[in-house]
Structure formats: C-alpha cells, structure tokens
TIDO-522999 format. One record per residue: residue number from 1; x, y, z of N, C-alpha, C in turn; residue in three letters. Coordinates in steps of 0.1 Angstrom, whole numbers, plus 5000, padded with zeros to 4 digits. Example, Ala and Ser with C-alpha at 12.3 -4.5 7.8 and 13.67 -1.06 7.14 Angstrom:
TIDO-522999
<r><k>1</k><n_x>5132</n_x><n_y>4943</n_y><n_z>5078</n_z><ca_x>5123</ca_x><ca_y>4955</ca_y><ca_z>5078</ca_z><c_x>5132</c_x><c_y>4967</c_y><c_z>5078</c_z><r>ALA</r></r>
<r><k>2</k><n_x>5128</n_x><n_y>4978</n_y><n_z>5071</n_z><ca_x>5137</ca_x><ca_y>4989</ca_y><ca_z>5071</ca_z><c_x>5129</c_x><c_y>5000</c_y><c_z>5079</c_z><r>SER</r></r>
//
This chain:
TIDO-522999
<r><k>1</k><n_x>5919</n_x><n_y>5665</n_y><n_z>2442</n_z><ca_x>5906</ca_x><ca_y>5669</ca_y><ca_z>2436</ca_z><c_x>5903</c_x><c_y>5661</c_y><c_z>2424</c_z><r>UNK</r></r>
<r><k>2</k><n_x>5912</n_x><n_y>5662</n_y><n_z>2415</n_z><ca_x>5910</ca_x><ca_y>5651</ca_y><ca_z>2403</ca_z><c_x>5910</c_x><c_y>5636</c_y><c_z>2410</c_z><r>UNK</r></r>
<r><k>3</k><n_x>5912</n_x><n_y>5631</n_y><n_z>2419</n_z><ca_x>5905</ca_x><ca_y>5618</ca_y><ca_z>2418</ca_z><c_x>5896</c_x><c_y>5614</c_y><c_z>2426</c_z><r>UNK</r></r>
<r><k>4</k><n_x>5891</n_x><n_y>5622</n_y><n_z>2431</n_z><ca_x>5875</ca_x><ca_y>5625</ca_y><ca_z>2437</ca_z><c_x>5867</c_x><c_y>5627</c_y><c_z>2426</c_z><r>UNK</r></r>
<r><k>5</k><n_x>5869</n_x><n_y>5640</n_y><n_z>2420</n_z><ca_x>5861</ca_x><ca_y>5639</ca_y><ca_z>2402</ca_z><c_x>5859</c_x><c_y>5625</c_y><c_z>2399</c_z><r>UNK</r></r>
<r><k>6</k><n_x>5873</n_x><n_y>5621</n_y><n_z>2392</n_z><ca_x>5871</ca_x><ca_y>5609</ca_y><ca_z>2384</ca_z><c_x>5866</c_x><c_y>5592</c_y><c_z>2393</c_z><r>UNK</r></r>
<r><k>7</k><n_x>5862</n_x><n_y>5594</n_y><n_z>2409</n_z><ca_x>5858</ca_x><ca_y>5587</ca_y><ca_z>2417</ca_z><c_x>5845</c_x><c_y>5590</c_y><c_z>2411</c_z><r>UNK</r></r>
<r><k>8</k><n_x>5837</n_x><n_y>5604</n_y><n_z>2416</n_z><ca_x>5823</ca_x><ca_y>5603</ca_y><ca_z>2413</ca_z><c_x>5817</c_x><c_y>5599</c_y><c_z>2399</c_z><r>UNK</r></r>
<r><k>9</k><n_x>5830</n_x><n_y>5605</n_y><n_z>2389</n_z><ca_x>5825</ca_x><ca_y>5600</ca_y><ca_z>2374</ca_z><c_x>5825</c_x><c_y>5583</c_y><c_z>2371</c_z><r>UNK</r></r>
<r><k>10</k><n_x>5834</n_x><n_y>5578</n_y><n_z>2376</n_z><ca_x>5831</ca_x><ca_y>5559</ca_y><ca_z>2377</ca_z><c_x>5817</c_x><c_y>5555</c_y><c_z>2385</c_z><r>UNK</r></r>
<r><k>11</k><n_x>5812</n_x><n_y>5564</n_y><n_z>2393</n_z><ca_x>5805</ca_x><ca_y>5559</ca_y><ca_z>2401</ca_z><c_x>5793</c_x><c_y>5563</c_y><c_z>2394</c_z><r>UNK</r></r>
<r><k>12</k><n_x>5790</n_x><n_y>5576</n_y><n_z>2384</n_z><ca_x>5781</ca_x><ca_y>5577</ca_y><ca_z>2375</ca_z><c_x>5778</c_x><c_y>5571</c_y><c_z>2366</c_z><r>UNK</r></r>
<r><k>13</k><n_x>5790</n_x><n_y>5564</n_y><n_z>2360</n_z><ca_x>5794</ca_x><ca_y>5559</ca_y><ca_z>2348</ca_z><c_x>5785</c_x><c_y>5541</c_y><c_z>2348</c_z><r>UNK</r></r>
<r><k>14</k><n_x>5787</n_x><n_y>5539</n_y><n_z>2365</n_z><ca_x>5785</ca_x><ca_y>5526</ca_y><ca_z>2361</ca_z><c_x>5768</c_x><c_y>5522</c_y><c_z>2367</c_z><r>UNK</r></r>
<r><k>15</k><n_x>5762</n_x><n_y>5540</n_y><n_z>2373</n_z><ca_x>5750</ca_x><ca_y>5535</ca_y><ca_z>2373</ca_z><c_x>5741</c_x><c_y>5537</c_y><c_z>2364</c_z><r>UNK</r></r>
<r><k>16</k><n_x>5744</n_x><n_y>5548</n_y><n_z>2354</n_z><ca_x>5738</ca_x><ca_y>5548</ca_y><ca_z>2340</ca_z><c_x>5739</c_x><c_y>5535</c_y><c_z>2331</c_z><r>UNK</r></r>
<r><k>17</k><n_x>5750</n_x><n_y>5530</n_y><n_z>2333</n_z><ca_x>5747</ca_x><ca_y>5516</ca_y><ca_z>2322</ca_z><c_x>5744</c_x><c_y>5506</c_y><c_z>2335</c_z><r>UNK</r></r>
<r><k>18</k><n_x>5744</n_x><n_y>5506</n_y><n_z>2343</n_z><ca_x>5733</ca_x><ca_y>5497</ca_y><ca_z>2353</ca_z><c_x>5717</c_x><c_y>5497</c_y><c_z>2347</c_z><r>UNK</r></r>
<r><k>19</k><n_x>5715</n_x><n_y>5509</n_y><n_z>2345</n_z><ca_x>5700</ca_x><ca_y>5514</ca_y><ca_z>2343</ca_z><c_x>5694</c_x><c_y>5509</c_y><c_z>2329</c_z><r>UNK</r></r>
<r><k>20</k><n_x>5710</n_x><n_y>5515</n_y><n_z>2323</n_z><ca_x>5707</ca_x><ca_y>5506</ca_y><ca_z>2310</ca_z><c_x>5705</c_x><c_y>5494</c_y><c_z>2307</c_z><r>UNK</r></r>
<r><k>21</k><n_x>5712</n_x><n_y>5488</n_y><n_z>2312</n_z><ca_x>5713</ca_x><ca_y>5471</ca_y><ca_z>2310</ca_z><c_x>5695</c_x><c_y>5468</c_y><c_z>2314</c_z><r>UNK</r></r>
<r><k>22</k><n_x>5692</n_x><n_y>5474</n_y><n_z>2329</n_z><ca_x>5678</ca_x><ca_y>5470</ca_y><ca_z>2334</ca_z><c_x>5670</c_x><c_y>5470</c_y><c_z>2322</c_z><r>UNK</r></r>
<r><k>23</k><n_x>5668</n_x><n_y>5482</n_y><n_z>2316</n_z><ca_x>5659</ca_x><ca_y>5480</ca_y><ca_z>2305</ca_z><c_x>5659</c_x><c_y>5479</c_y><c_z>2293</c_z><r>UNK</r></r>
<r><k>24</k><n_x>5672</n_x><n_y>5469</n_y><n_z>2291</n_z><ca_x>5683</ca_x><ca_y>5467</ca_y><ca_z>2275</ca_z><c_x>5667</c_x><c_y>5456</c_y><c_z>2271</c_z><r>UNK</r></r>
<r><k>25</k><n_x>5661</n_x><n_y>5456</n_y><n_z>2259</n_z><ca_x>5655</ca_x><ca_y>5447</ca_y><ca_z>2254</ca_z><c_x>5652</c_x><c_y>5434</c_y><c_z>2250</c_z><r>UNK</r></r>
<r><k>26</k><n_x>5648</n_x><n_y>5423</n_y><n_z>2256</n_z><ca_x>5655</ca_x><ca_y>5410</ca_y><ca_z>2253</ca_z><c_x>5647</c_x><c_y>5408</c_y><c_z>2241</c_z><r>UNK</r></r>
<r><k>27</k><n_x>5645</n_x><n_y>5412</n_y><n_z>2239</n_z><ca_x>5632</ca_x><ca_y>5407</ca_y><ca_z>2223</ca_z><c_x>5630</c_x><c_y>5419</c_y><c_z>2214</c_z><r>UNK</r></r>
<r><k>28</k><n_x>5625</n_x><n_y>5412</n_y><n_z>2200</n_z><ca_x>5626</ca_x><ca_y>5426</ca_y><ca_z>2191</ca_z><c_x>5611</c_x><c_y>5428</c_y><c_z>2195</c_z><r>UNK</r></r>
<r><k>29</k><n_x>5607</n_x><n_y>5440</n_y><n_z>2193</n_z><ca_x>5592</ca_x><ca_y>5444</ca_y><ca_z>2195</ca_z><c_x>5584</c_x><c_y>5435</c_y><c_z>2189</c_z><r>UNK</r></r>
<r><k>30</k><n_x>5584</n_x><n_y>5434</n_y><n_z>2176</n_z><ca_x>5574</ca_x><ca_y>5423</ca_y><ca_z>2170</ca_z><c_x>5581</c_x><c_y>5409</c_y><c_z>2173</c_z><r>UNK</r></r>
<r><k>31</k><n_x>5573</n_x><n_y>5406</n_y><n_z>2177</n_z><ca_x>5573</ca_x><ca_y>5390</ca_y><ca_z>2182</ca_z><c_x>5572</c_x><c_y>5381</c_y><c_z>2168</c_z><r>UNK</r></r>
<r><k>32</k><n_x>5582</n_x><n_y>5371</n_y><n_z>2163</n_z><ca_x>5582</ca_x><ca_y>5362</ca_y><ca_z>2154</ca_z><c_x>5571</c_x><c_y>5355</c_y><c_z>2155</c_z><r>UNK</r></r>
<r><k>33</k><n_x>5568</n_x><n_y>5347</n_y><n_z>2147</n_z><ca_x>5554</ca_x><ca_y>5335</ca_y><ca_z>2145</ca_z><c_x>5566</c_x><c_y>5321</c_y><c_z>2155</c_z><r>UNK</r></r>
<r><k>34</k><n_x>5558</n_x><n_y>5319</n_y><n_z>2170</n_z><ca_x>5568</ca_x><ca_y>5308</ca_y><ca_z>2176</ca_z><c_x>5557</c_x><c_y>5294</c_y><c_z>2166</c_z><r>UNK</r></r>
<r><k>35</k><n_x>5574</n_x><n_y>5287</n_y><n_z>2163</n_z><ca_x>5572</ca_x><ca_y>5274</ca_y><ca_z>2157</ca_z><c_x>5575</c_x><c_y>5262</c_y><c_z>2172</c_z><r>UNK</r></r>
<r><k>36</k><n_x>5579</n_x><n_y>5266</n_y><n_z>2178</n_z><ca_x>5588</ca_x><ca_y>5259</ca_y><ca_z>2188</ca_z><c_x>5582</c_x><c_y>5266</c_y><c_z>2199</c_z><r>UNK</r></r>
<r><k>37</k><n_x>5583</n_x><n_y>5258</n_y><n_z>2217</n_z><ca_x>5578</ca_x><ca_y>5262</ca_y><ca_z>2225</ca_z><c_x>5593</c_x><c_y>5263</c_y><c_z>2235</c_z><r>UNK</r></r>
<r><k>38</k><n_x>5607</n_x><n_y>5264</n_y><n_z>2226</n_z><ca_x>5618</ca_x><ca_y>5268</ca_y><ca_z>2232</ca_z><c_x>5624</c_x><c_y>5276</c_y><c_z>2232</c_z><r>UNK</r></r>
<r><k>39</k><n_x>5625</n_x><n_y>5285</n_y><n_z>2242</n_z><ca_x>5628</ca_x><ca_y>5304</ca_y><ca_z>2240</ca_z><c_x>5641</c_x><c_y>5305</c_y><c_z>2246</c_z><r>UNK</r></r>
<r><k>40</k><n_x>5649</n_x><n_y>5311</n_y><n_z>2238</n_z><ca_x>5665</ca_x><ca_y>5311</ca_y><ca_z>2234</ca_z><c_x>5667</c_x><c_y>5326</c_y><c_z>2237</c_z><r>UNK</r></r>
<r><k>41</k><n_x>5678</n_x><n_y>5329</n_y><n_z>2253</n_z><ca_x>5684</ca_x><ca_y>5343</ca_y><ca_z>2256</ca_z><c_x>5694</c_x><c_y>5344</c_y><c_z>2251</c_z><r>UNK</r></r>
<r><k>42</k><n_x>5694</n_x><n_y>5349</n_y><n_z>2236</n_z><ca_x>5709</ca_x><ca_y>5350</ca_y><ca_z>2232</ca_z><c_x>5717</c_x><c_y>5359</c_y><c_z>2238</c_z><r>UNK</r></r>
<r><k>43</k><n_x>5714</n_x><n_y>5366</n_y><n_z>2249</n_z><ca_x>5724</ca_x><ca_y>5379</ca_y><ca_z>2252</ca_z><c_x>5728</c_x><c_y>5374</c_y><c_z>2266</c_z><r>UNK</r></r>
<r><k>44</k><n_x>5725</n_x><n_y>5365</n_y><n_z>2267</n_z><ca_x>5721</ca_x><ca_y>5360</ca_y><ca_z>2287</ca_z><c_x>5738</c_x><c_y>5364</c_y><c_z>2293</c_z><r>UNK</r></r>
<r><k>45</k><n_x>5747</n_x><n_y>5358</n_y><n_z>2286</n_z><ca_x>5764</ca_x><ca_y>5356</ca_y><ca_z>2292</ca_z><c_x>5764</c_x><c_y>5372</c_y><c_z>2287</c_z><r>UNK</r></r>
<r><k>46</k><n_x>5764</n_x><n_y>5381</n_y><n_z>2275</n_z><ca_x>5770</ca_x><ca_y>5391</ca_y><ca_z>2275</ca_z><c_x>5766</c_x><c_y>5398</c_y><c_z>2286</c_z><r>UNK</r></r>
<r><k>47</k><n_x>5752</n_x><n_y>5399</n_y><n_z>2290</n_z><ca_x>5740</ca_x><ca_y>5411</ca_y><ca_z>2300</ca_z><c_x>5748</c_x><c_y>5406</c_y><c_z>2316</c_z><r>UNK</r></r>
<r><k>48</k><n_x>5755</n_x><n_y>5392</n_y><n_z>2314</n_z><ca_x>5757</ca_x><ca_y>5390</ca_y><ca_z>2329</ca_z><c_x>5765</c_x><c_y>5396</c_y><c_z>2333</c_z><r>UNK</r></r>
<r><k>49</k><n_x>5773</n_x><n_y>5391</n_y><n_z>2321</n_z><ca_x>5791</ca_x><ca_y>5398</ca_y><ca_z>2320</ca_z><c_x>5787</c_x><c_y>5411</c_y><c_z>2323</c_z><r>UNK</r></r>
<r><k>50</k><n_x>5782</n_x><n_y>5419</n_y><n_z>2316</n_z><ca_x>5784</ca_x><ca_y>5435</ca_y><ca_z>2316</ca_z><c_x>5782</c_x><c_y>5439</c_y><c_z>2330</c_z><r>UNK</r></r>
<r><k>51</k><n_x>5766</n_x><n_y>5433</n_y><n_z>2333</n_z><ca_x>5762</ca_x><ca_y>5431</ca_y><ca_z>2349</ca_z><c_x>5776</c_x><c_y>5429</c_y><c_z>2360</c_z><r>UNK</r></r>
<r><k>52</k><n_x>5782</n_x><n_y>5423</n_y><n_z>2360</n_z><ca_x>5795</ca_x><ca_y>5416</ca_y><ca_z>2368</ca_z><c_x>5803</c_x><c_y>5428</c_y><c_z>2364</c_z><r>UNK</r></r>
<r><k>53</k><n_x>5807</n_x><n_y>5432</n_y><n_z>2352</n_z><ca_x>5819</ca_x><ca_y>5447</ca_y><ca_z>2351</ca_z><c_x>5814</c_x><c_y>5456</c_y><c_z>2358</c_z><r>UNK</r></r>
<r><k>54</k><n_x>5797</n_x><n_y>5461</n_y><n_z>2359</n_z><ca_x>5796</ca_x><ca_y>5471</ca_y><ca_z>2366</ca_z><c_x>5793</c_x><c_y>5473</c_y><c_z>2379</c_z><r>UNK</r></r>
<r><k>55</k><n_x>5792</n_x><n_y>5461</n_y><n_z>2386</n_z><ca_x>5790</ca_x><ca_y>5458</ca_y><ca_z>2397</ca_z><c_x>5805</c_x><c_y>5458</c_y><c_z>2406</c_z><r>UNK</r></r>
<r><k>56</k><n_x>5815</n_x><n_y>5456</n_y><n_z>2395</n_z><ca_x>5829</ca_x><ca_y>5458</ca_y><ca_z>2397</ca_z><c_x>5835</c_x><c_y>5474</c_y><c_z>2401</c_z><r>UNK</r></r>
<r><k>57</k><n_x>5830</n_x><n_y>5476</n_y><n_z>2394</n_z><ca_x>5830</ca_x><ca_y>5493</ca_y><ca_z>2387</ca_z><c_x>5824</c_x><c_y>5500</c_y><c_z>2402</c_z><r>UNK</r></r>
<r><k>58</k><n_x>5815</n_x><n_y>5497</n_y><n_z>2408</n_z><ca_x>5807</ca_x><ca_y>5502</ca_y><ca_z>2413</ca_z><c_x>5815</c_x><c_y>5500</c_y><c_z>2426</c_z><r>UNK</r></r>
<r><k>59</k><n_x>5819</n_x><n_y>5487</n_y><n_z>2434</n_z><ca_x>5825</ca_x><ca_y>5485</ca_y><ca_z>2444</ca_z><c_x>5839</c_x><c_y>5492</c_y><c_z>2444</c_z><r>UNK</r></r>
<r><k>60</k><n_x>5849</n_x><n_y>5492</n_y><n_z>2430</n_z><ca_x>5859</ca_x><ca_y>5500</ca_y><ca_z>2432</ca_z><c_x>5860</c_x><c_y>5517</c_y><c_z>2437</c_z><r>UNK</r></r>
<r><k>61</k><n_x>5845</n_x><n_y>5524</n_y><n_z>2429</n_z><ca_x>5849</ca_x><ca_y>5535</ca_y><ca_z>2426</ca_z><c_x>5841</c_x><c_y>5538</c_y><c_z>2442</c_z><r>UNK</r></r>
<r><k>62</k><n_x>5834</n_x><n_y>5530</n_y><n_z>2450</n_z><ca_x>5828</ca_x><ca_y>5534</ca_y><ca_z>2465</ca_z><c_x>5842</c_x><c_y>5530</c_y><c_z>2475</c_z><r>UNK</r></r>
<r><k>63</k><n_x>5851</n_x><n_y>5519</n_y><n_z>2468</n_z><ca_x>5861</ca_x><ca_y>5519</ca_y><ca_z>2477</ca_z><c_x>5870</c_x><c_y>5530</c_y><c_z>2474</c_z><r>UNK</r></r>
<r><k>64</k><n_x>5876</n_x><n_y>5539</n_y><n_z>2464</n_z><ca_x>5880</ca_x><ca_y>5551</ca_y><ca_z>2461</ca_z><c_x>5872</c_x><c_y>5560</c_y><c_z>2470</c_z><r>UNK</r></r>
<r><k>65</k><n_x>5860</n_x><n_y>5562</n_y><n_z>2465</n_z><ca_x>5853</ca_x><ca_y>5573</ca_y><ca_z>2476</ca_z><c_x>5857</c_x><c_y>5575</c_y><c_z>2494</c_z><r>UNK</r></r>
<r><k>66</k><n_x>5857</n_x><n_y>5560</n_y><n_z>2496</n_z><ca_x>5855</ca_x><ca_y>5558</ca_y><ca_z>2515</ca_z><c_x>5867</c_x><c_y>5565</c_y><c_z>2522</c_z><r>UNK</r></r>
<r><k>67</k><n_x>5880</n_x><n_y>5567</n_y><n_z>2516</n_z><ca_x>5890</ca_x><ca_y>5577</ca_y><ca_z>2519</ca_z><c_x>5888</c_x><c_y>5588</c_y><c_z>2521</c_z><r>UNK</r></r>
<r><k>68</k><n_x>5884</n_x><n_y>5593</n_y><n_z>2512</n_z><ca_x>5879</ca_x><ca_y>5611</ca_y><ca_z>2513</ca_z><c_x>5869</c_x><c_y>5616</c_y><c_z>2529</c_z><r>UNK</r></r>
<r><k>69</k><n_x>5864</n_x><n_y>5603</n_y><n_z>2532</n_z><ca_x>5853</ca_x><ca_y>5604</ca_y><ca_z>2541</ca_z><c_x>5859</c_x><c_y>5605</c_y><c_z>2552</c_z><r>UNK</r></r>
<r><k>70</k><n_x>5872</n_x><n_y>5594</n_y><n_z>2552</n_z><ca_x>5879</ca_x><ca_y>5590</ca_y><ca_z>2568</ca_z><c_x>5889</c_x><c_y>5600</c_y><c_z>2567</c_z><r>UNK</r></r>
<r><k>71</k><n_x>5893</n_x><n_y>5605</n_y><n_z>2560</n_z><ca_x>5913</ca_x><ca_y>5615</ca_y><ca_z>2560</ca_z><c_x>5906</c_x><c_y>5623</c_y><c_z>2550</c_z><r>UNK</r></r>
<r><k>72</k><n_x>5899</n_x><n_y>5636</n_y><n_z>2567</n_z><ca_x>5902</ca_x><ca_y>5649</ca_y><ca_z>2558</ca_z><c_x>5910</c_x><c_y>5655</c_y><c_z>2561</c_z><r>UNK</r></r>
<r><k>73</k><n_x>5917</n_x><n_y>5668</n_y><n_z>2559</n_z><ca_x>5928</ca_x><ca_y>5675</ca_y><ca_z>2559</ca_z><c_x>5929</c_x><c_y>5681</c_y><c_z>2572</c_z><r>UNK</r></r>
<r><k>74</k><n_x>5935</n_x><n_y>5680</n_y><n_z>2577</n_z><ca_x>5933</ca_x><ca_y>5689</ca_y><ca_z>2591</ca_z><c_x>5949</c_x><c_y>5698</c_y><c_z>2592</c_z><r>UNK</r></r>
<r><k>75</k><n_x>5946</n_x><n_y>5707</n_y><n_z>2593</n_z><ca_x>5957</ca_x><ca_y>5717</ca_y><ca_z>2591</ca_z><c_x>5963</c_x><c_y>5715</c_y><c_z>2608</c_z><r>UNK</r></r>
<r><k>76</k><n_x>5979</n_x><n_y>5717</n_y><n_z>2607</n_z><ca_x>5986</ca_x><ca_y>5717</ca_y><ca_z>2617</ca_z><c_x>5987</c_x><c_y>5735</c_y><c_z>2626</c_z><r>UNK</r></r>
<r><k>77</k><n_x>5982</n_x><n_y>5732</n_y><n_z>2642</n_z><ca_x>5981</ca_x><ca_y>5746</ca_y><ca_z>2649</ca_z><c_x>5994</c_x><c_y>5745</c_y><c_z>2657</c_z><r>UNK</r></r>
<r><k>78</k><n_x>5996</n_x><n_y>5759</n_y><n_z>2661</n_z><ca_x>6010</ca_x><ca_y>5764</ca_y><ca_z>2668</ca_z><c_x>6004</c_x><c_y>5759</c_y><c_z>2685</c_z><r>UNK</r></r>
<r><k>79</k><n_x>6013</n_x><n_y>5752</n_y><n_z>2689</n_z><ca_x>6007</ca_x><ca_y>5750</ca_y><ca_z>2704</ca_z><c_x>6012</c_x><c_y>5762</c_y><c_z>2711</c_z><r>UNK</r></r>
<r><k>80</k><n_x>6026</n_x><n_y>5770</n_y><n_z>2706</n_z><ca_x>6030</ca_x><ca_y>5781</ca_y><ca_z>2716</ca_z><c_x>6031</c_x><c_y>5796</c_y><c_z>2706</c_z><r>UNK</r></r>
<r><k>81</k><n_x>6031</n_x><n_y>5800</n_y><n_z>2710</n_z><ca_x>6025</ca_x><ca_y>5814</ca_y><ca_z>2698</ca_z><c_x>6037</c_x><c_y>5823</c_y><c_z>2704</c_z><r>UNK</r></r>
//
C-alpha cells in the first residue's frame, strides 16, 4: 500500500512542477530598454535539466505503477472441500 501511495505521489510530484516549469517566466515583466538586438536565455540548461529530471521522474514512477495493474492478488481456493 505504501508504495502505491508514494508511486501516485512521484507521479503528482512531477506533474505539478511540469506545469510549473511550462509557465516559469523567461523575462522580468518590465522589459529593459534593448541596446542590442541579441536576446540571452539565461535559464535555458537549468529549465532543460529540470525538464529531463522530471520527465525521469515521470517514466519511473509509471513504471512503479504498471505492476499493480498486471499482479493483483488473487487469493488461493480449496479444490476439495
């Protein structure tokens, strides 16, 4: 039972900061005065990275789940009574 839990909580875990990341800010609201016509992602390697852990995250905790689905419990019956 506890690693069913903690299966669905990884699998929560990594679609809320999925969601997050989608609409993490690349820019501050006010737009600087551009001097330059070259526009710099400074977060590009962390947003991918994090992207790539939870994408990780995501395939582990469905491969944790896919057990539960194939081996359920099947209780053993008396063939002679």
């Amino acid at each position: 039972m506890t690693s069913w839990l903690s299966t669905v909580f990884v699998f929560f875990l990594a679609l809320i900061l999925t969601a997050i990341l989608i609409f993490f800010p690349r820019t501050k609201e006010i737009p600087e005065p551009v001097t330059e016509d070259v526009i710099y992602d400074t977060f590009f390697i962390g947003r991918y990275s994090l992207l790539c852990v939870l994408i990780v995250a995501l395939l582990i905790s469905l491969i944790l789940l896919f057990p539960h689905y194939l081996a359920e419990h099947v209780e053993a019956k008396l063939i002679r009574n």
